[in-house]
Structure formats: C-alpha cells, structure tokens
NULOBA-541428 format. One line per 2 residues: their letters; for each residue x, y, z of N, C-alpha, C. Coordinates in pm, whole numbers, plus 50000, padded with zeros to 5 digits. Layout:
BEGIN
A = X,Y,Z,X,Y,Z,X,Y,Z  ... .
REM end
This chain:
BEGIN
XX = 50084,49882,50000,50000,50000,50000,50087,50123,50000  50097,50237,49909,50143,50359,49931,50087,50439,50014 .
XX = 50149,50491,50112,50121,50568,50206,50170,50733,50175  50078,50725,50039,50118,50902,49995,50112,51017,50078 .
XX = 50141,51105,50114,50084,51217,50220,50064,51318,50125  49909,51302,50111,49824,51438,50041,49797,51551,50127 .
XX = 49808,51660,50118,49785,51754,50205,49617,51820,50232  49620,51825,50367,49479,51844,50445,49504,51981,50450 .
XX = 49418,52068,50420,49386,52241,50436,49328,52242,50563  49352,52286,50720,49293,52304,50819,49269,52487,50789 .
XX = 49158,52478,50835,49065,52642,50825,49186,52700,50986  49209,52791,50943,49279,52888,51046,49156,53001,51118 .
XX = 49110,52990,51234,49028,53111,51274,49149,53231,51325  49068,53336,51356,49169,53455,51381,49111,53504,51480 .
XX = 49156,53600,51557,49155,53659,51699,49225,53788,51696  49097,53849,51761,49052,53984,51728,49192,54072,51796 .
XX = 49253,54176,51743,49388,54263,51809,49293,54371,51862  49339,54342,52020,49337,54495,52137,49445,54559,52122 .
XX = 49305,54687,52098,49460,54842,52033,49422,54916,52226  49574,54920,52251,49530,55059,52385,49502,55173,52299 .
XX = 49437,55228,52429,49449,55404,52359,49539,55468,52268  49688,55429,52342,49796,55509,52304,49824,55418,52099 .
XX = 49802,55318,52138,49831,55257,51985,49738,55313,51902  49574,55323,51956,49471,55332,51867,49501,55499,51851 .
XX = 49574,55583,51912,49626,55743,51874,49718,55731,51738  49780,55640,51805,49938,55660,51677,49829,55600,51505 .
XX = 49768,55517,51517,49680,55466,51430,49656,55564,51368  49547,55666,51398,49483,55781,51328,49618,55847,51295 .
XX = 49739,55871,51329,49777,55939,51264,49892,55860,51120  49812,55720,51079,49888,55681,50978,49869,55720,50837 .
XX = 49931,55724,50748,49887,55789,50653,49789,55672,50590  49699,55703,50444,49664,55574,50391,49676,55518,50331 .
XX = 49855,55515,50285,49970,55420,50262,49942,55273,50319  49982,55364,50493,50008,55287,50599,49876,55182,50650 .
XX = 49761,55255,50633,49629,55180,50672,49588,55061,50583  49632,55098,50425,49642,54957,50325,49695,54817,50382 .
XX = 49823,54850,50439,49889,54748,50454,49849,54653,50535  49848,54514,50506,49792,54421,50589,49802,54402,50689 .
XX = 49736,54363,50789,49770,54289,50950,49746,54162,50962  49856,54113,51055,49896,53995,51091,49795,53968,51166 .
XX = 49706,53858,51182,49613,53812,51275,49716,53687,51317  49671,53653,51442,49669,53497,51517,49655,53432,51450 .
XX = 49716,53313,51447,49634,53188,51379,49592,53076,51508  49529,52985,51461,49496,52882,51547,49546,52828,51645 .
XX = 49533,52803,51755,49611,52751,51879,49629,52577,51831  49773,52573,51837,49819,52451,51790,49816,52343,51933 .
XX = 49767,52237,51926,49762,52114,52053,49862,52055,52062  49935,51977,52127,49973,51858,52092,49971,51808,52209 .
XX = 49940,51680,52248,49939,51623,52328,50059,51536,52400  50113,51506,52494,50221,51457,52508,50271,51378,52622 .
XX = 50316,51253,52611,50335,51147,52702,50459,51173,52760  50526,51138,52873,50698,51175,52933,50681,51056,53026 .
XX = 50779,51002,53021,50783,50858,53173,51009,50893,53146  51004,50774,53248,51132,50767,53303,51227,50697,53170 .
XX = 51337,50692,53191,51400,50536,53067,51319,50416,53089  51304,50377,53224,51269,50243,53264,51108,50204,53199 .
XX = 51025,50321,53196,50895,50308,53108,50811,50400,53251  50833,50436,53331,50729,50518,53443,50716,50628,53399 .
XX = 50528,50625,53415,50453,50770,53387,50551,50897,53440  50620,51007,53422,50611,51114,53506,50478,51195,53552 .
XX = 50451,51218,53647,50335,51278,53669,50284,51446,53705  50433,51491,53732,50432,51603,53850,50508,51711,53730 .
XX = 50507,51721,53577,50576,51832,53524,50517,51938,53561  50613,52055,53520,50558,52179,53530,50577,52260,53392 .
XX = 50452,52386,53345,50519,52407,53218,50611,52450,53143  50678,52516,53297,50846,52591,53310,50938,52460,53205 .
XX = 50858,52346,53274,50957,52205,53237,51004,52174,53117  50891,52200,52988,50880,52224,52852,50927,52276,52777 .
XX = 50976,52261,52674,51089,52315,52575,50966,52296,52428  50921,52384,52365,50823,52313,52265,50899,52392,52112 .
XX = 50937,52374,51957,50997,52316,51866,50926,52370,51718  50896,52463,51650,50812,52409,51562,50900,52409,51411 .
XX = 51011,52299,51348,51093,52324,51275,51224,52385,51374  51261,52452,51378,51373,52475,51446,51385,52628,51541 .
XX = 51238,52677,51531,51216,52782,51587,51115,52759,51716  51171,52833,51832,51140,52781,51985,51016,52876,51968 .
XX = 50903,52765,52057,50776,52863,52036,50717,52887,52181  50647,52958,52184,50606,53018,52353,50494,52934,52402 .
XX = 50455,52855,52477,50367,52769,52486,50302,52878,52555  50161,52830,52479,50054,52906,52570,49941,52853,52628 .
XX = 49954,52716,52642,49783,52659,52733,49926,52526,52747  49935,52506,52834,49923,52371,52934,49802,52292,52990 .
XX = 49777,52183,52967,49711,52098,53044,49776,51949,53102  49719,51979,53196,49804,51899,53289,49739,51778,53275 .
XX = 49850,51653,53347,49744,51529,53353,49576,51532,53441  49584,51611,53504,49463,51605,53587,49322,51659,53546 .
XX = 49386,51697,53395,49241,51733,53349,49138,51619,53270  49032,51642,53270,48948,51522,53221,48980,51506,53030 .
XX = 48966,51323,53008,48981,51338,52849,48889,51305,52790  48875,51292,52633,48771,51307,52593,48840,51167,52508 .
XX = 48747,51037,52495,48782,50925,52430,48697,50887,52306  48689,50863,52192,48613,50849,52103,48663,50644,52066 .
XX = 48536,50605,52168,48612,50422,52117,48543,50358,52011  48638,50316,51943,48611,50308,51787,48606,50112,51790 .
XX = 48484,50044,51725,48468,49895,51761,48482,49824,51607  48556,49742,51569,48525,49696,51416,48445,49601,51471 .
XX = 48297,49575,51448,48189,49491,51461,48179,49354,51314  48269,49421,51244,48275,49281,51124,48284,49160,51137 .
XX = 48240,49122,51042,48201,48970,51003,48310,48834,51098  48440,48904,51086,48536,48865,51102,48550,48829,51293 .
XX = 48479,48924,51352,48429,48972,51490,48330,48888,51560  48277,48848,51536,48110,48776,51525,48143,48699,51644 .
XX = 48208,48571,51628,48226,48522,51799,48302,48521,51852  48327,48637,51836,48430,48711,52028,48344,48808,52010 .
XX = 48254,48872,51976,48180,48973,52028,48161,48976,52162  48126,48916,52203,48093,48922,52370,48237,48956,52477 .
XX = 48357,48867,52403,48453,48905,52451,48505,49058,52442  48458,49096,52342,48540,49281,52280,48412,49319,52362 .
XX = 48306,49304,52400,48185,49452,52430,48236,49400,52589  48307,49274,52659,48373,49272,52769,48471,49394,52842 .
XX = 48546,49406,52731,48737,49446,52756,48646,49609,52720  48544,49611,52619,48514,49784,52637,48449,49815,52734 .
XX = 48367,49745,52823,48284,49805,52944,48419,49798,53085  48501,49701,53034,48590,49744,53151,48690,49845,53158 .
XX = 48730,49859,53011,48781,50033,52985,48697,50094,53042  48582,50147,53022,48486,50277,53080,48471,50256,53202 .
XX = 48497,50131,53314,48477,50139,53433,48584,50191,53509  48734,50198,53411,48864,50210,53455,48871,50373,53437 .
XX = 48753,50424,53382,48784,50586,53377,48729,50608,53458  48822,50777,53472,48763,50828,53589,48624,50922,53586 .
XX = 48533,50989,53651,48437,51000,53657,48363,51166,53558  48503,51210,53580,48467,51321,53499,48514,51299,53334 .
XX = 48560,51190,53275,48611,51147,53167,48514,51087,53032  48506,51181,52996,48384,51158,52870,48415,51010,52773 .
XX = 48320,50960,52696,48408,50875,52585,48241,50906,52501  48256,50893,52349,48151,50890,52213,48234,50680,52195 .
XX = 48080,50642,52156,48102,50519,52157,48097,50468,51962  48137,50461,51900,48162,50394,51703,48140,50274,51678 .
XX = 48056,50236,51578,48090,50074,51571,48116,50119,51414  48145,50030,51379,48163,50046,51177,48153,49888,51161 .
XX = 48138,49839,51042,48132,49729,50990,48086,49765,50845  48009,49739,50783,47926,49796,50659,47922,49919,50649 .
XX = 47914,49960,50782,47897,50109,50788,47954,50185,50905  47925,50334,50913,48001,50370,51062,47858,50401,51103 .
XX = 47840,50369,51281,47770,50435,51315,47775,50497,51456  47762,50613,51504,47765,50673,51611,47671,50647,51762 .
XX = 47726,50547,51794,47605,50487,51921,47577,50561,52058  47663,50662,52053,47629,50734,52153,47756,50869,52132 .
XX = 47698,50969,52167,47774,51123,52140,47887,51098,52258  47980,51204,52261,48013,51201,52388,47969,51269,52534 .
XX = 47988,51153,52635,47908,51118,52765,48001,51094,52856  47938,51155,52964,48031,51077,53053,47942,51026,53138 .
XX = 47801,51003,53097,47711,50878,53172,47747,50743,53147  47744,50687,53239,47836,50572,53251,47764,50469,53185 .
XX = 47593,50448,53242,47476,50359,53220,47463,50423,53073  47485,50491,52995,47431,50516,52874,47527,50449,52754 .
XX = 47671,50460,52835,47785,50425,52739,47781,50267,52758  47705,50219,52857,47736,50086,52868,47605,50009,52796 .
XX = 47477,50081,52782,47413,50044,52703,47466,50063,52532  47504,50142,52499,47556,50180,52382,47669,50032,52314 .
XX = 47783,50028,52432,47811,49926,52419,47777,49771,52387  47677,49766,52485,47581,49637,52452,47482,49621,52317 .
XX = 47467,49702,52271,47410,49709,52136,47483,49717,52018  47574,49680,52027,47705,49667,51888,47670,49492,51862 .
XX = 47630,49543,51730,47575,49354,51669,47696,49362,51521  47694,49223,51471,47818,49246,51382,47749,49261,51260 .
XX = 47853,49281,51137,47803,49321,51047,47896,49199,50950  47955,49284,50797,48007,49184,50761,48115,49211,50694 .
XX = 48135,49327,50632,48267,49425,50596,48323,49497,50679  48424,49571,50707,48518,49670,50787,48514,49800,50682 .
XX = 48463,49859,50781,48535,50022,50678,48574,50095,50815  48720,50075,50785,48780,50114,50916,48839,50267,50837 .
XX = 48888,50308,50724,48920,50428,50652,48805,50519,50712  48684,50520,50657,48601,50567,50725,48560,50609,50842 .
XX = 48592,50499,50926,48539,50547,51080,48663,50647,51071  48816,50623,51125,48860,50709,51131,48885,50830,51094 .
XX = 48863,50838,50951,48787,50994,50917,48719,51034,50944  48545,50932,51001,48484,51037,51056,48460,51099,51183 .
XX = 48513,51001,51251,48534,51044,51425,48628,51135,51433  48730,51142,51331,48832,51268,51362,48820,51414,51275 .
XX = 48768,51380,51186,48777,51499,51087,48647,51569,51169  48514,51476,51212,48379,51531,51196,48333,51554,51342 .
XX = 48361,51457,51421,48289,51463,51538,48392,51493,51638  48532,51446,51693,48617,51547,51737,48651,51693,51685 .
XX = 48652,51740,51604,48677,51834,51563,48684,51969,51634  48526,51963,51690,48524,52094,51761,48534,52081,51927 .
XX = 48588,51924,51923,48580,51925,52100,48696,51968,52170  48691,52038,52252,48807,52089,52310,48890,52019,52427 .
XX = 48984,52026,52477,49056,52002,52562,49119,51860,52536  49190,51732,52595,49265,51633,52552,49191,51530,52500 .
XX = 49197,51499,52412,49125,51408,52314,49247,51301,52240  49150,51179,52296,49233,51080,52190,49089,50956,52095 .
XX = 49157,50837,52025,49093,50760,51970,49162,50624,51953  49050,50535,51993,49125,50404,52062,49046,50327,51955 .
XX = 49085,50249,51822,49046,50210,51773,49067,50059,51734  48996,49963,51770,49006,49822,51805,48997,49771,51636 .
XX = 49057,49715,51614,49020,49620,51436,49194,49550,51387  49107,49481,51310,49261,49415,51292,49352,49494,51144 .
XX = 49269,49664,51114,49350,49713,50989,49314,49661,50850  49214,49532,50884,49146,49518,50656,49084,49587,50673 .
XX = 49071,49725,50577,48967,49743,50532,48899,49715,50374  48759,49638,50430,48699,49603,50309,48568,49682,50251 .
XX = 48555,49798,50263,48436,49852,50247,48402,50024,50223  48496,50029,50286,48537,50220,50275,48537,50235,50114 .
XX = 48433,50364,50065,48416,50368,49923,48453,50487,49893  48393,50536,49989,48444,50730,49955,48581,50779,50035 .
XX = 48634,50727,50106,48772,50751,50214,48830,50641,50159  48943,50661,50141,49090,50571,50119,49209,50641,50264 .
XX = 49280,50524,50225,49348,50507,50366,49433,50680,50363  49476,50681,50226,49566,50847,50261,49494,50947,50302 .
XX = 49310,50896,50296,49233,51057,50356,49266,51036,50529  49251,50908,50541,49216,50901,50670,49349,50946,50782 .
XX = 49450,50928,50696,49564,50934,50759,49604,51116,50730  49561,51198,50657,49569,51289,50637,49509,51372,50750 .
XX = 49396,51315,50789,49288,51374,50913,49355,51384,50994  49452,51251,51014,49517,51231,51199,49612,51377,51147 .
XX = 49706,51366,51038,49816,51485,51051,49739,51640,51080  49620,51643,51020,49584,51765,51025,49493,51772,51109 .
XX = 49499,51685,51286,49407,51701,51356,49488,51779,51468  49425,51887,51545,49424,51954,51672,49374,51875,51785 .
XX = 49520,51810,51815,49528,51704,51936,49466,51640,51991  49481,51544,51917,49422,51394,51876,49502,51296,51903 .
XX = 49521,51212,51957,49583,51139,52021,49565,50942,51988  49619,50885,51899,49522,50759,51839,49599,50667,51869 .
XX = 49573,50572,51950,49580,50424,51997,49504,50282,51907  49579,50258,51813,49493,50118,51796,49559,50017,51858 .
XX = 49448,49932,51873,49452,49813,51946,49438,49712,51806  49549,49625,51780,49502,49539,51653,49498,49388,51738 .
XX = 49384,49333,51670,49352,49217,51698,49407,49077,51606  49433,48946,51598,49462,48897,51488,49350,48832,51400 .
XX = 49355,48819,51329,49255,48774,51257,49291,48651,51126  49410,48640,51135,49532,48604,51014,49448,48453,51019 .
XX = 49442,48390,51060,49441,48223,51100,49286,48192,51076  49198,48299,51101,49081,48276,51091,49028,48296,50909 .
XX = 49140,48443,50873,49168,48398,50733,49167,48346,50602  49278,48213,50660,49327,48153,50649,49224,48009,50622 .
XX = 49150,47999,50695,49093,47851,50730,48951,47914,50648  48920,48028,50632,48800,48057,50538,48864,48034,50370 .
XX = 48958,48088,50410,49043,48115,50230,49031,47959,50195  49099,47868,50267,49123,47721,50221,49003,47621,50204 .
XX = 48890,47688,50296,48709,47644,50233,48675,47622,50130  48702,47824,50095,48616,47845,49960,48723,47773,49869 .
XX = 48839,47770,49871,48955,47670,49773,48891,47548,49721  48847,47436,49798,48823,47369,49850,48671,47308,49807 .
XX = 48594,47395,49835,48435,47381,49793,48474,47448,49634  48518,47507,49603,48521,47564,49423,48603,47419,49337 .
XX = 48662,47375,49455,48732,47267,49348,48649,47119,49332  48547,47110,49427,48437,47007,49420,48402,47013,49265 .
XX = 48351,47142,49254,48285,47165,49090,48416,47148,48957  48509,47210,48996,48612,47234,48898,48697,47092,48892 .
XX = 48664,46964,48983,48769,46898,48947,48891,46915,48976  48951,46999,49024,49059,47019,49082,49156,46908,49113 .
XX = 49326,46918,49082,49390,46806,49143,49406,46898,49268  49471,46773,49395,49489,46825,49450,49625,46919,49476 .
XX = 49703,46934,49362,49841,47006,49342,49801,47160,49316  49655,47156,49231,49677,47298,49211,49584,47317,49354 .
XX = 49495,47251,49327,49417,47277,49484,49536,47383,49588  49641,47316,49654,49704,47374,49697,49767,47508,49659 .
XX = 49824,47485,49526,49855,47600,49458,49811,47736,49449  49647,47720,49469,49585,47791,49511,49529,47869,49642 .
XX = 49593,47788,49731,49568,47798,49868,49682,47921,49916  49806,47841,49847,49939,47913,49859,49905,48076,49781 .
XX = 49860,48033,49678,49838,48159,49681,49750,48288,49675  49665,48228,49744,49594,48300,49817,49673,48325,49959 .
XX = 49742,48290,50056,49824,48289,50136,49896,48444,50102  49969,48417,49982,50049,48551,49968,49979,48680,49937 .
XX = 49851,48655,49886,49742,48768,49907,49775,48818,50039  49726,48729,50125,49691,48736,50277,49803,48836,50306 .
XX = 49942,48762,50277,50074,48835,50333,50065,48996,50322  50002,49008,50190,50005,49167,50160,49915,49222,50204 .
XX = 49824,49180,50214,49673,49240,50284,49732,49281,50437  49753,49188,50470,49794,49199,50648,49916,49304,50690 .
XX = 49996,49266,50621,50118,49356,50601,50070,49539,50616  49995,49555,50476,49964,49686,50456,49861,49706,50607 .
XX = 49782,49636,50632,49712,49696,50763,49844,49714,50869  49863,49651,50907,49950,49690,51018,50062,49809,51015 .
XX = 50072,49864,50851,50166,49958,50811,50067,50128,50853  49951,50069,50810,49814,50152,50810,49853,50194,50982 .
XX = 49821,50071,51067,49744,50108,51223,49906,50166,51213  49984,50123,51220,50166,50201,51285,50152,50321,51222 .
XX = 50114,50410,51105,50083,50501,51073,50012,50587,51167  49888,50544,51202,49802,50588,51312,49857,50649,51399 .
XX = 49941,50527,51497,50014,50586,51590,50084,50707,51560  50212,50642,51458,50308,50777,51437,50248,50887,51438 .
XX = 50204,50904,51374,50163,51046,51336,50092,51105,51446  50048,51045,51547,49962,51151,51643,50028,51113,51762 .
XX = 50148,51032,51807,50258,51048,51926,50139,50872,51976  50072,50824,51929,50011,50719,52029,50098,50560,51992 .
XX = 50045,50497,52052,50135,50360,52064,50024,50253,51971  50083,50078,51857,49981,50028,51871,49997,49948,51988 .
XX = 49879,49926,52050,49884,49800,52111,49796,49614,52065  49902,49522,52086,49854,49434,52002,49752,49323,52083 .
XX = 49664,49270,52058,49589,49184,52137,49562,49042,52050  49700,48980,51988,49619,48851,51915,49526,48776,51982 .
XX = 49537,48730,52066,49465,48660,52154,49346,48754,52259  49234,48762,52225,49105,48832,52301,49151,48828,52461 .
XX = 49227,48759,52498,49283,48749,52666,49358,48830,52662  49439,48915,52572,49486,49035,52578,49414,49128,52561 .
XX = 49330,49143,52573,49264,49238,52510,49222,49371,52619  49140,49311,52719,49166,49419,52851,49255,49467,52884 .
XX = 49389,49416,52940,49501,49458,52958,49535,49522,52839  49530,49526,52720,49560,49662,52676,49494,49764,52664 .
XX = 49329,49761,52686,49248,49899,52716,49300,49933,52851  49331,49818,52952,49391,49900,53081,49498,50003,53018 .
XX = 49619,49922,52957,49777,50001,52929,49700,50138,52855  49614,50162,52796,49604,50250,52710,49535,50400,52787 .
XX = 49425,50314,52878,49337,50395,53019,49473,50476,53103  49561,50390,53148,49658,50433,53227,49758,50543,53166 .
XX = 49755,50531,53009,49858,50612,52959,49776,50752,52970  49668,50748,52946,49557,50879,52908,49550,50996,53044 .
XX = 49533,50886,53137,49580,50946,53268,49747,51047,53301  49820,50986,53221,49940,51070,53236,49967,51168,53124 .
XX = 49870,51197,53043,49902,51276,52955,49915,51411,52886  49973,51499,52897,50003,51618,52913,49955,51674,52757 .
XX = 49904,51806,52789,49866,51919,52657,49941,52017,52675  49987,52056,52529,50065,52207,52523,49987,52238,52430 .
XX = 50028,52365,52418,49922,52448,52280,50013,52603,52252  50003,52609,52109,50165,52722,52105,50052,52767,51977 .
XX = 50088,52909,51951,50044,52939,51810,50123,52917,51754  50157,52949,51622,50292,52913,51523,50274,53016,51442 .
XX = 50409,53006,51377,50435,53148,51283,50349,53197,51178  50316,53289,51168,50197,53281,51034,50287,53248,50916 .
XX = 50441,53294,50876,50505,53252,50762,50580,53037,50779  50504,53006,50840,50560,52894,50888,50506,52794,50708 .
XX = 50538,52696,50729,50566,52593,50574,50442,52504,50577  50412,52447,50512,50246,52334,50509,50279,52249,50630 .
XX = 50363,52165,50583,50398,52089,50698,50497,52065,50781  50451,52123,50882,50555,52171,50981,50613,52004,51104 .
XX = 50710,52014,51099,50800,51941,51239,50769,51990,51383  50744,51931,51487,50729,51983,51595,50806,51874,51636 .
XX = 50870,51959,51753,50981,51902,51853,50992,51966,52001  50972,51827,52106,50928,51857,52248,51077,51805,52322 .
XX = 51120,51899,52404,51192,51847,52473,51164,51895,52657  51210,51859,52729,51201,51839,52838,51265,51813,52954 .
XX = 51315,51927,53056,51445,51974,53079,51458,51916,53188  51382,51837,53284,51421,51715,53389,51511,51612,53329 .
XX = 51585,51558,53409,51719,51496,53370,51640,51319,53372  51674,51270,53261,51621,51137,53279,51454,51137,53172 .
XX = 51388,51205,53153,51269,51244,53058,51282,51205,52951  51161,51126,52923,51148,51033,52779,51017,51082,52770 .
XX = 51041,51174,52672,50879,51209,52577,50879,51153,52424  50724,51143,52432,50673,51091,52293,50526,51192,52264 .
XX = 50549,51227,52149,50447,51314,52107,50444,51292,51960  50323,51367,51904,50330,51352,51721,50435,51456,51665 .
XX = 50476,51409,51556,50671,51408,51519,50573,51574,51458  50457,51652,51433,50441,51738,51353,50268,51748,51286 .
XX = 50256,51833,51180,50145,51866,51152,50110,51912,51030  50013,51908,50934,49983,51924,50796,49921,52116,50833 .
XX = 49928,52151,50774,49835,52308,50804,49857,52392,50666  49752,52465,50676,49733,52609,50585,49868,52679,50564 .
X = 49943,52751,50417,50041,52840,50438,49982,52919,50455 .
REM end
C-alpha cells in the first residue's frame, strides 16, 4: 500500500487585536499608505498532546510548564495553554463489529465496558461501531449507564470500513471538542468497504488534527483467514475437478494475498500511531485484550497538553519538537502537523 501524504487544508480562525488608547492614537495618525497594509492576525492555537515517563517506562506525573521546551521546525515557540494530567479526556472508542468479529463479540463489548469502568468520573468517551457502515452509538458522555448500554448494542456486520470510521470520528465529530482528546480504535486494519475515504484521507485527518491522540489496538485475525480462504479453495474445486496440486497451489496463493493484505494493515494502524505520538497495542489473543484497554486507560491518565500558536510565515507541513528539561525524561508526542500556508 502507498502511504502518499496528500495535504489536508485546516481552516485557520483569527483573533481579534486589542489596540490601547495610546496605539489606537498613533493609528489615526497613519497615513493611507500605511492603513492599506495588511495585519497579521493569530492563527489557530496549535495542541499537541504529550506522554513523558522515566527510561525504565514510568509515567512522570508532576511536570511543570516551566519544564517544557516546545519546537516548531527549528524555531522555539512560547507555549501558551498547558494541560496537565489532571484534566478530564475526551475518548472516542472506535469497535470493528465485522464479520470477522462475530464470535468474540461478547469478549470485545467485555474488555470495552471494563475500559469505561477504569475511567475516571469526569472522563467523557463517544462510543463507534463500523462494519458495513460507521455508526455513532452514543455522542460524547460521561454517563456511565448510557455508554454501557451503547456498548451492549454493537451487533456484527460483515465488511470493515475502518478508513472511514477514522475519518469520521476525527475529521467530523472530534473536531470541535476541546481540551485532551484521543481515539482508541480496536480492528485488525482490513479494510473492506470504505468507498468514499481511502486510507491516505484518513491518515491525512490524523496529521491535520488539533490534538488527537490515536491508539489502535490490533487484533489477529490472520488464521481465521486463512481457514475461510482454504474452504472456499476447497468447495470451488468440488465443481472444477481440481487436482489436489493445484488445489494447493491455490491455497498458497491466496496465502500471499493474505501476506500483503495483512502487512499493509499493520503499516496503516503504525501510521496511526506515528503520526499523532500514540502507541499500537497488540491483542492477538482476546485474553489480551483488557490489559491493553487498561495500558492504554493508564497512559491517558498521564498525559500532558501544550498548545503554542505558530508562525503565520511557517511551511504546510511543519515538524514539531518537544523536549524536556528534567534529567532522565522520555517524551513521545506527534513528530508534527499538515496546516494552511
């Protein structure tokens, strides 16, 4: 799969300039040369969200924003909103309900009601299922009984359009929510069904999202596959006569399908991560599967917001670089950002 990077246009709002007296004097006396000439507005308050633990892998918990060093290309920028770990986040959990899903369902709507019991009380989450389609089962809430009904009503479907969900939970429905936001998206990376989104829109969204934070959780699915692929082999060769040499032949290669199919997803979900500073976490086995909504619950808890404007002459896509002046500090954040020149 090419992982082109097409560029996302984010809308820049602007913010209004307070003239004092003494400026709004010197004003009137400009000529109207001087009054032509353009003014610099603000641009958008840039997010990024950002993880710090020890070498050994421990949360830090106690920064301060003195602590922060924030990067944009090679020019030091003035941070202007800190949020600390202690503020509440906003989770958008994303479910692939496909075909592929069907019996472990009970096990996945398990490992998600025990994520939401592991948050804390002021901690919102919007609940997604996609399969055939995306659908929005509940806005974001931080009623607990509503998200857990929401949960319980995810039935499977029979395609993945995982391109989709993630475009639309990030481009459409995070968009205007404010404060630390991430997206925890469970699937094993086929997508079979996304018609209008391809994988470079979706991945375009994460670069050009205002701190967004994306965790997938990939599940395996390879083996299950596998043993469908060698069926239909199998039942087509009843009719066709088949020896059993090509029989195989065919199995094999369908196999190397598989290789590439699987391959490109997992290039897809590691994409995910990169680009927005989050980790994947892997769950082949459904007994992993809690323990990594725990690892993922626990990381959300330690996770720090900065927010810097940036230069108005700054480049489309800009580098951001966090450093962090406690001795021993291991941060991870998204390497940068797609934006408006």
């Amino acid at each position: 799969m090419s992982i082109a990077r097409s560029s996302l246009l984010i809308s820049f709002l602007t913010a209004g300039l307070l003239l004092t007296p003494a400026v709004f004097s010197q004003q009137k006396q400009h000529s109207a040369k001087d009054d032509d000439e353009p003014v610099k507005l603000r641009t958008t308050l840039v997010q990024v969200p950002v993880i710090v633990s020890e070498t050994g892998g421990r949360y830090i918990p106690d920064l301060r924003q003195s602590e922060f060093e924030l990067f944009e290309d090679t020019a030091r920028q003035s941070i202007e909103f800190f949020g600390s770990i202690e503020q509440p986040f906003n989770v958008a959990l994303l479910l692939d309900c496909s075909g592929s899903t069907a019996e472990q369902l009970g096990e996945i709507k398990a490992a998600a009601l025990a994520f939401i019991d592991n948050l804390r009380p002021q901690d919102r989450v919007m609940v997604v299922a996609f399969n055939d389609s995306v659908e929005v089962l509940c806005p974001m809430t931080g009623e607990r009984e509503t998200l857990r009904r929401a949960i319980s009503s995810v039935r499977s479907g029979e395609y993945t359009q995982v391109y989709e969900a993630v475009y639309t939970t990030i481009w459409e429905k995070l968009k205007n929510v404010r404060g630390r936001k991430a997206v925890i998206v469970f699937t094993d990376g086929v997508d079979t069904a996304s018609t209008e989104i391809d994988d470079d829109d979706s991945l375009d969204a994460v670069a050009g999202s205002q701190g967004v934070i994306v965790y997938p959780i990939r599940y395996g699915t390879r083996q299950d596959a596998e043993r469908k692929l060698e069926a239909r082999v199998r039942h087509r060769s009843e009719t066709s006569r088949q020896s059993e040499a090509g029989i195989q032949r065919s199995i094999d290669e369908g196999r190397h399908s598989l290789d590439r199919v699987y391959r490109q997803a997992d290039e897809y979900l590691q994409e995910l991560a990169d680009l927005s500073g989050g980790v994947v976490e892997r769950a082949d086995k459904l007994k992993d599967l809690k323990a990594a909504f725990g690892r993922i619950a626990d990381e959300l808890r330690h996770q720090y917001l900065l927010g810097y404007y940036p230069p108005d002459e700054s480049t489309k896509d800009r580098k951001i670089t966090i450093h962090v002046t406690r001795p021993g500090a291991v941060v991870r954040a998204r390497p940068g950002y797609t934006s408006a020149k």
